[in-house]
Structures are given as C-alpha cells and as structure tokens.
C-alpha positions in Angstrom: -33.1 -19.7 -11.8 -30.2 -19.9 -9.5 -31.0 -20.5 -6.0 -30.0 -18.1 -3.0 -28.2 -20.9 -1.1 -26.5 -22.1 -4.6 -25.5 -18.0 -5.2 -24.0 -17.2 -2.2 -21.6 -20.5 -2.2 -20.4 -19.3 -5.3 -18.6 -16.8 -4.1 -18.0 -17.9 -0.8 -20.7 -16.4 1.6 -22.3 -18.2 4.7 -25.0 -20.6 4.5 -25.6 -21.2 7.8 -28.0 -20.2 9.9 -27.0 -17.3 10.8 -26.6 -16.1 6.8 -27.7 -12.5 6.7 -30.7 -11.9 4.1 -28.5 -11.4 0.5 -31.8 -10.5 -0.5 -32.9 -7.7 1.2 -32.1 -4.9 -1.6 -33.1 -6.6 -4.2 -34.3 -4.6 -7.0 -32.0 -1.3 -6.0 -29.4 0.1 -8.5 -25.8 1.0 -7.2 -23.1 3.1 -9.1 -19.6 1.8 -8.7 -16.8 4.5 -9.0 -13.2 2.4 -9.5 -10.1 3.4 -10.9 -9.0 1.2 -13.3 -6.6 -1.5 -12.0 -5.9 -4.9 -11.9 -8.6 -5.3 -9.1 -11.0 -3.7 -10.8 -10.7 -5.8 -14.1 -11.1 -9.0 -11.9 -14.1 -7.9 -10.3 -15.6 -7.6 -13.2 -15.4 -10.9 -14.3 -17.7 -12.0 -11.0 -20.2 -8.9 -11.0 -23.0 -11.4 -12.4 -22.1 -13.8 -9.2 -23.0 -10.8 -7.0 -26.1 -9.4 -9.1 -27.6 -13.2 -9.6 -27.1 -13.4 -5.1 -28.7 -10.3 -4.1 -30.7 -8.8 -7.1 -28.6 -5.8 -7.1 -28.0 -4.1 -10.4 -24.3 -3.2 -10.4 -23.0 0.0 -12.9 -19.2 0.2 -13.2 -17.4 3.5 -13.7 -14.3 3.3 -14.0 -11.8 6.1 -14.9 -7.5 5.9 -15.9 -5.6 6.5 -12.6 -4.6 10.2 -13.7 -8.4 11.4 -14.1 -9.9 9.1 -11.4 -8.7 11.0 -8.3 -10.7 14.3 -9.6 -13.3 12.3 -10.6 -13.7 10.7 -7.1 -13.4 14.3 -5.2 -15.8 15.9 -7.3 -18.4 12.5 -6.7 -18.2 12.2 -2.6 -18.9 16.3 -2.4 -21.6 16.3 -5.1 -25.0 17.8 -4.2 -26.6 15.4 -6.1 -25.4 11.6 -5.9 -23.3 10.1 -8.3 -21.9 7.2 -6.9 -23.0 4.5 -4.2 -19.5 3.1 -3.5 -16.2 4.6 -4.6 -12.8 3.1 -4.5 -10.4 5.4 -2.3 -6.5 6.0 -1.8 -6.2 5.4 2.3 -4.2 7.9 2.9 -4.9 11.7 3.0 -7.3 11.6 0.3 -9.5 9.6 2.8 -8.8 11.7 5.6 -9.2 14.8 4.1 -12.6 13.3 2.9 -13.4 12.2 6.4 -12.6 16.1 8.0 -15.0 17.0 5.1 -17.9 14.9 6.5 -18.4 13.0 2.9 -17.8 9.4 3.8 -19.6 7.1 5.5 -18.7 5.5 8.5 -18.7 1.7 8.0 -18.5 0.4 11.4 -22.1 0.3 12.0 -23.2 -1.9 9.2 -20.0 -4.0 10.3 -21.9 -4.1 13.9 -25.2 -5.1 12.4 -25.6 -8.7 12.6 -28.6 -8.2 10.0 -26.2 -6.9 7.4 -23.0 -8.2 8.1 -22.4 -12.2 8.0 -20.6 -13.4 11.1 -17.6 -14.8 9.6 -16.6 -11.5 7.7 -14.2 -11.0 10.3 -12.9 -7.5 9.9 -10.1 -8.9 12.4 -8.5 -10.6 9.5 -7.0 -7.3 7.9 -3.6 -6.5 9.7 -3.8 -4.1 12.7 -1.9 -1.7 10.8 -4.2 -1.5 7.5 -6.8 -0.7 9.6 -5.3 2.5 11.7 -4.8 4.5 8.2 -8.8 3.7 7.6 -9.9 4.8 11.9 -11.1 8.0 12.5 -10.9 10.1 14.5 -7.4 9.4 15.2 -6.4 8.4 18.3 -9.7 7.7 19.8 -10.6 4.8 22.0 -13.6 3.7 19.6 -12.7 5.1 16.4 -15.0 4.1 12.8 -13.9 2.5 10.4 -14.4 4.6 6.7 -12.8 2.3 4.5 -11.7 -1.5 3.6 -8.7 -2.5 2.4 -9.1 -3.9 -1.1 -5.3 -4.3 -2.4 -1.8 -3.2 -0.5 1.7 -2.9 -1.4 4.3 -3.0 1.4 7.8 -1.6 1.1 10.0 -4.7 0.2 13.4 -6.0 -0.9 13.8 -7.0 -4.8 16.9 -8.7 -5.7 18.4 -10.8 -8.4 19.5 -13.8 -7.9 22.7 -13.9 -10.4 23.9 -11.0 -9.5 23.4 -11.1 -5.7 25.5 -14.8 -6.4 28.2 -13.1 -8.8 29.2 -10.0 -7.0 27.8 -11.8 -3.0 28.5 -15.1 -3.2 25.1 -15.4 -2.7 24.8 -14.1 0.7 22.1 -11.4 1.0 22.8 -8.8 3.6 21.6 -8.7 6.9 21.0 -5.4 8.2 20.9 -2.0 6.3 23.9 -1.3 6.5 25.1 -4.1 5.0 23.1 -4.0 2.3 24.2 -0.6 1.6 28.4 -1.9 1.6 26.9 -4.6 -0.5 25.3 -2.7 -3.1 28.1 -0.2 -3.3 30.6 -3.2 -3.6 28.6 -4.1 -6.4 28.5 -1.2 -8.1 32.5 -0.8 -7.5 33.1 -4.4 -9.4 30.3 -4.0 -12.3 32.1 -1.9 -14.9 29.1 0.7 -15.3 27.2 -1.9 -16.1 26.0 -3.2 -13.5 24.8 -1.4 -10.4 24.2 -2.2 -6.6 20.6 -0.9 -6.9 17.9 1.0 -8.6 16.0 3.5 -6.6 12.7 6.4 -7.0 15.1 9.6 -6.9 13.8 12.0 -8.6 12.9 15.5 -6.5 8.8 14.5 -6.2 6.4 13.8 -3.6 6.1 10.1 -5.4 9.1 9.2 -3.2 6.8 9.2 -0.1 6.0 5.9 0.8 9.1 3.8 -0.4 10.9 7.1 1.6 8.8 6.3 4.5 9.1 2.7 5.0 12.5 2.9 4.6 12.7 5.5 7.5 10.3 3.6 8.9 13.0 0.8 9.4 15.6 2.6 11.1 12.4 4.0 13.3 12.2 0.3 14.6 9.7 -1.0 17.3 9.3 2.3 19.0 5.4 3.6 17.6 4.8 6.1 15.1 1.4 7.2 15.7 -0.7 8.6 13.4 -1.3 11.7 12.6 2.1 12.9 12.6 3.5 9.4 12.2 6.8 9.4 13.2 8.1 12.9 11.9 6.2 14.9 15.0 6.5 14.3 18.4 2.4 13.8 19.1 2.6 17.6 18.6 2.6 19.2 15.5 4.8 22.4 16.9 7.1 19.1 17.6 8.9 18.1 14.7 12.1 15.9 14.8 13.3 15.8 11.9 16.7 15.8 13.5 16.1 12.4 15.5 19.3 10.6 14.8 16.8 7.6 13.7 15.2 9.9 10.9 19.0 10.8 9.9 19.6 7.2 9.7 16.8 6.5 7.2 17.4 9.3 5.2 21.2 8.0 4.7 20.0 4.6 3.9 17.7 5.5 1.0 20.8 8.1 0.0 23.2 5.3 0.6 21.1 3.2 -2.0 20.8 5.8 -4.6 24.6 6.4 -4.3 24.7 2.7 -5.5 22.7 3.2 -8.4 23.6 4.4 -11.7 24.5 8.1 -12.7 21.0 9.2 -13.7 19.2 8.0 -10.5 18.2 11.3 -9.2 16.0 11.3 -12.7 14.3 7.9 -12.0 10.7 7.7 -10.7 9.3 4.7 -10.1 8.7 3.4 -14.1 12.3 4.0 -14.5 13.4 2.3 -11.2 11.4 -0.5 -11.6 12.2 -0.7 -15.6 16.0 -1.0 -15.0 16.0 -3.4 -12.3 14.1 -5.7 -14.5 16.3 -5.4 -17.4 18.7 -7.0 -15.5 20.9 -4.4 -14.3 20.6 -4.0 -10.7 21.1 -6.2 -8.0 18.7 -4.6 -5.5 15.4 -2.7 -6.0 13.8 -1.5 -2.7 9.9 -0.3 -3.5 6.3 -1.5 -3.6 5.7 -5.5 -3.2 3.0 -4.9 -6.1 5.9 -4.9 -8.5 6.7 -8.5 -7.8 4.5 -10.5 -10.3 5.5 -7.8 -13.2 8.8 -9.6 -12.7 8.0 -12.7 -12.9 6.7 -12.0 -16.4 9.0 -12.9 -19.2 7.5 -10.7 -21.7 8.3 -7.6 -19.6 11.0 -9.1 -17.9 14.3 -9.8 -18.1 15.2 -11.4 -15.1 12.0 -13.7 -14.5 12.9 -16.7 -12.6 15.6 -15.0 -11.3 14.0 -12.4 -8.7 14.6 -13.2 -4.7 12.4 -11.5 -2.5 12.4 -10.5 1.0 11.5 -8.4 3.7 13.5 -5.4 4.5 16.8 -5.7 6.0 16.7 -4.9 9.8 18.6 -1.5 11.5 18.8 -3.0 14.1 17.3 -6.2 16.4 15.8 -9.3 14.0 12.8 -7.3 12.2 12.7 -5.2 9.3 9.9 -3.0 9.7 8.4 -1.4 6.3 5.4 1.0 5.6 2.2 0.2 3.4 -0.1 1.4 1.3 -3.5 0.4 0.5 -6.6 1.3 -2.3 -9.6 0.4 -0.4 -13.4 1.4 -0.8 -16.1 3.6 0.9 -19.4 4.6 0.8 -19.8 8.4 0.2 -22.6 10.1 2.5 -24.7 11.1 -0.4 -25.6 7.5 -1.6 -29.2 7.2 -1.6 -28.6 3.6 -1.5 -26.1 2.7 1.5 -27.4 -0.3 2.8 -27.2 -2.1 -1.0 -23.9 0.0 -0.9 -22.8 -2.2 1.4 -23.5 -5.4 0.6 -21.5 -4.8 -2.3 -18.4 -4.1 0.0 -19.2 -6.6 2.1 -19.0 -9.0 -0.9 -16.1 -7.5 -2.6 -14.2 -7.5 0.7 -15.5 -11.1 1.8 -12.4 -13.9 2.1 -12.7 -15.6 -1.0 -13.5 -12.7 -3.0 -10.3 -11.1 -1.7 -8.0 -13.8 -2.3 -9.5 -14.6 -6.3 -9.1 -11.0 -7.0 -5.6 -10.8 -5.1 -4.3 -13.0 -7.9 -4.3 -9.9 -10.0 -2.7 -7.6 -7.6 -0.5 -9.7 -6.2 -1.5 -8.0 -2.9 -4.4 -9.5 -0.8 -5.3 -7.2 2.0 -6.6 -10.2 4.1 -4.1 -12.4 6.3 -6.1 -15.7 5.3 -5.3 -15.1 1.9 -2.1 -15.7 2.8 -3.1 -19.2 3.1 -5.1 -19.5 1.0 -4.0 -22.1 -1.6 -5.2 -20.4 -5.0 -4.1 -17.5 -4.1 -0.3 -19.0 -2.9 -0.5 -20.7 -5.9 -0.6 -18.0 -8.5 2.2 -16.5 -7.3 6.3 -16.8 -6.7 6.5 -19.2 -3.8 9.5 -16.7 -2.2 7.4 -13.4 -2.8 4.4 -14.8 -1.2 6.6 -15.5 2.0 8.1 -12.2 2.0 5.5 -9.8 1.9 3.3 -12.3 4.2 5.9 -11.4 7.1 6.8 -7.6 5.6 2.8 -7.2 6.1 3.0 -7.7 10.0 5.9 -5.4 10.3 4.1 -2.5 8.4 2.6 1.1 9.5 0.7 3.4 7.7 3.0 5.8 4.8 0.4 8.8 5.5 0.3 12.1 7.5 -2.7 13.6 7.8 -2.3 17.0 7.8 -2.9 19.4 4.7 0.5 20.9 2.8 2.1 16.9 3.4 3.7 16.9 0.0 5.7 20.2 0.2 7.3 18.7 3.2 7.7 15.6 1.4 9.7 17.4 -1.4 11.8 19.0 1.3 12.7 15.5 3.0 13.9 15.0 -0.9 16.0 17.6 -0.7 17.7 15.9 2.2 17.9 12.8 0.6 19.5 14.5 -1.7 22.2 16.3 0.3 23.0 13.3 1.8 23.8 11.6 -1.7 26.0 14.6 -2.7 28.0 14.1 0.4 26.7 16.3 3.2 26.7 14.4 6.4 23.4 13.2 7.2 23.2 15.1 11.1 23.9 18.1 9.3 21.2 17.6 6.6 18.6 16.6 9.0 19.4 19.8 11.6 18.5 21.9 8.2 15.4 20.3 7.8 13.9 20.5 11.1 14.6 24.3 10.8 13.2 24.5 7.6 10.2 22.4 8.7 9.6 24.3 12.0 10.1 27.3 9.7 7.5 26.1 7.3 4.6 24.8 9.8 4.2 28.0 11.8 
C-alpha cells in the first residue's frame, strides 16, 4: 500500500508540516467533464497518482471539441448534477456562466489553509490569465471562477531559410517592418513563395489572433475588461475609429495582402497547414502551434521555425493577447470540496509543467523554468512565448452578441485589404457598431 507522504511526492505536493489532509474525501466519487486535448490525454496517464493520494475515485468524460461546448452548457445548468469539475473556455463562455450563477467561485477554497497547500501559489499564473477568470469585473476583491490549465499567446512564426533568402536574415523590428518585409517577400517569390500566411476568412475564429494583433498597436495604454479596448469603459462608447484600432486592423490587412491569393479563404488549419509546408516566411497565430512544427511527420519546415514575440508598434515591447482553457467547479456538484482537490492537483506546479509538455503551453510562470518542461521543447519557442506571456491581455469581451461584431471588425479587415484606407474603414465601423449596440 502506498504511503500518504510517498503519494503526494509523486506528484509534487507538500510534505511539510503544513501539508493539508489529501485524505480528507477519501472514499467520494467525482465526474470529470474535459474536452478532449492534448492536456486531457496526459492527465490521464497520472489519474492513478491522484486516486492512490487522496482516495478519490476519478470518472473522465471526455467529449471531441465540436460536441463538448454543448455538452458542458447543458452540465453546469443541469437540475440534477452531472459533473463535479468541468474544463471551461475563459472567455465568454465563462462569463456568461458566471452572470448565470452556475459556477463556483474558487477563491474561497484557495483562502482555506485546510484545503489549499501553502505553496500552491495562485500568484504564479500571469496577472493577465487571471483578470479573464475575476468576476465581477472591475471590483476591488473580485473571485476567482477558474484556473488556467493550458494558454496560447499570439506569436510570431517564421522560417528560418526564407527569412535568410529573401532578409538576409534580419527579422523585422516593428510592424511595420514586418509588413514591407513580408510584402518584399512576396514581390521576389515567383507565386511561390509568400511573405505570410494568415486566418482570413469572414468568421468570428479570427478573434483572438485579430485581437492581439490590435492589441499591439493598442500598446501600454490598458484595455480593461469588459469592453477591452474597443469601448471607452462605456458601452454607448465605442471607438472603433481610434487611430490605434485603425492601425491594427491595417496590420493584420497588411499581412494578408502578403499572403497568397486565396487568403481570404484560409482559417486557421489552412493558415497554419501552408506555413508548414514551407511556403510562407511569416505565420502570426496561436503559440500552441509551435511544437506541431517541430514535428517532421507533419512538418515541412521542422528545424527550420524561428520564433518570437510580436514585433512592437511602437516603444521596445510587442504586446499580444491570450487565450486560455482552464477548469471550474459547477454550483451543482454535490461534491465541491473533493472537486477541488482535484483542481488543486491538476493545477499544482509540477502537474502543470508534466502536462504542459503536451500543450506546449504551461499556464504557470515556474514552468517556464522548469527543466523538463524547457526540455521538451524548441529552445527558441520556449523563450518567446515566456516573454510574449508577460506582454498579454485577455482576447474576450464580455458582453452577449460579441461575435457579430467580430464578423463586422472582419469586414474591416477586409476593406482594408481591398484597398480602402484604413481611417475610412474604421469611421464605418464605429457607425455600424454604434448603430448595432443601441
């Protein structure tokens, strides 16, 4: 029989002192509701680990990506329970949950020195990863509904052959150089080779690579949420027409005007697909892509893939956006405490970094350092997205309709690309918007 002290150091818990009781819902049943991903594989592999520490019996159920969002909706609002912890997109889905009063606030058993070890340290999640997760928003004490379990920031991709042939190897500085670059690029390649690959299809999918790129031309100024930075802390307030915004929305046009012919098709399968067969020099999107490229049996260009944060609009930093998947505890677990031992565990530092390996995005700054972690992955990717991930803000905007104003942005982007000038474009939106929001 496996002792407590031996159980818990398996997967990286206290033993001090001070170790909270892993025993104290033993015998209790929890339903897990995941998704299945990468993470979720992983965790699988240590459920026993977990089970053997706490005698907790752990059911997964786990669903494809396209029926797990219904899935999870129908759970957290059942009358009767159905699941003890869920996995959750933190983003509107978790906000719209929290409005709804289905979720559990977290923050207490965080608070609870008899069910939370000392050294969980919640302060080891980015500032920023936390905010899309703290409601109500705005408040000087907000809870905390969900944690961060994997992210994906809004990073450069480039290749290294091309960025050498067409560059000389020198990778741009700022946006708008590495907008004159990739159009250079595309000028010399032939139709064959392009500047970059880009999401530009009309769909609300574009959102968060959309975002952070805006996001960088936003710079240090705040983008709070709710409204992030589309409303002026008002939602009778939009500025759409912010000459900022307008700089954004020409950068991600400015990058699909650098891409091939059929851009405006792409989403993010075909974006990624094409940079990775080579013909691209620059991929802007989620930092989750980055080990797929480093694969040589999906990959073309493996070996061969720089990485780095985005290019600054202006000043040193390139800020980005983020996303995250993270997991709550719905109100109508019968089991919440057990609930949360289970996050606790799943969230813990080494836990995070083991499972990060798959995911290639650790929510946790000390996984970061952590060597295992470092090790599994490209030496030049881990050191970009470990600085993109202090220069991040939330992708979301919590307010219900989002993605029809999405698609309009969209529009913009694409009016920009076919050659309207971008002050123009952006002084249509912010009518349509105003026109649309009241």
């Amino acid at each position: 029989m496996i002792s407590l002290i031996a159980a818990v150091a398996a997967f990286g818990l206290s033993t001090s002192a001070y170790a909270i009781d892993w025993k104290q819902q033993s015998g209790k049943e929890i339903t897990v509701l995941l998704s299945e991903h990468p993470w979720t594989a992983s965790l699988r592999t240590h459920l026993t680990e977990f089970e053997a520490a706490t005698g907790i019996k752990v059911r997964i159920d786990g669903f494809a990506e396209d029926l797990y969002t219904d899935r999870m909706n129908l759970a957290v609002r059942s009358s009767e329970p159905v699941a003890d912890v869920y996995m959750v997109q933190m983003d509107s889905a978790l906000f719209t949950q929290w409005e709804a009063g289905v979720v559990e606030p977290l923050t207490p058993y965080i608070d609870d020195a008899a069910k939370t070890e000392a050294d969980y340290n919640l302060a080891d999640y980015p500032q920023g990863f936390r905010d899309g997760a703290s409601f109500p928003v705005g408040d000087a004490n907000p809870q905390l509904y969900a944690i961060p379990i994997s992210f994906e920031a809004y990073t450069l991709f480039y290749n290294k052959d091309l960025v050498g042939k067409y560059l000389g190897g020198k990778l741009p500085a700022t946006m708008d150089e590495l907008i004159a670059a990739a159009n250079k690029i595309s000028a010399e390649g032939d139709g064959k080779i392009f500047g970059a690959s880009m999401r530009g299809k009309r769909s609300a999918e574009l959102v968060d690579t959309m975002t952070g790129i805006v996001l960088d031309a936003w710079g240090t100024e705040k983008a709070d949420l709710p409204y992030n930075l589309w409303f002026d802390g008002d939602w009778s307030k939009p500025r759409f027409n912010d000459p900022r915004i307008a700089k954004g929305l020409s950068y991600y046009a400015g990058l699909l005007k650098a891409g091939p012919p059929s851009v405006l098709s792409y989403g993010w399968e075909d974006a990624s697909r094409f940079f990775s067969q080579g013909n691209a020099a620059f991929f802007v999107d989620a930092s989750v892509f980055g080990p797929g490229f480093e694969d040589p049996k999906t990959s073309a260009i493996a070996g061969k893939v720089g990485y780095a944060p985005l290019p600054a609009s202006e000043g040193s930093i390139g800020y980005s956006g983020h996303w995250s998947w993270g997991v709550s505890i719905p109100k109508n677990s019968p089991n919440k405490d057990a609930a949360w031992l289970f996050v606790q565990w799943a969230t813990s530092k080494k836990l995070t970094a083991e499972l990060g390996t798959a995911t290639g995005g650790a929510p946790r700054d000390s996984s970061w350092a952590d060597p295992a972690y470092v090790a599994a992955l490209n030496p030049g990717y881990v050191e970009a997205v470990k600085t993109q991930m202090q220069h991040t803000r939330p992708t979301s905007v919590f307010r219900q309709g989002w993605s029809d104003v999405v698609l309009m942005i969209v529009d913009t982007i694409h009016q920009i690309y076919g050659g309207t000038p971008p002050a123009e474009a952006v002084e249509e939106l912010q009518t349509t918007v105003a026109d649309s929001i009241n």
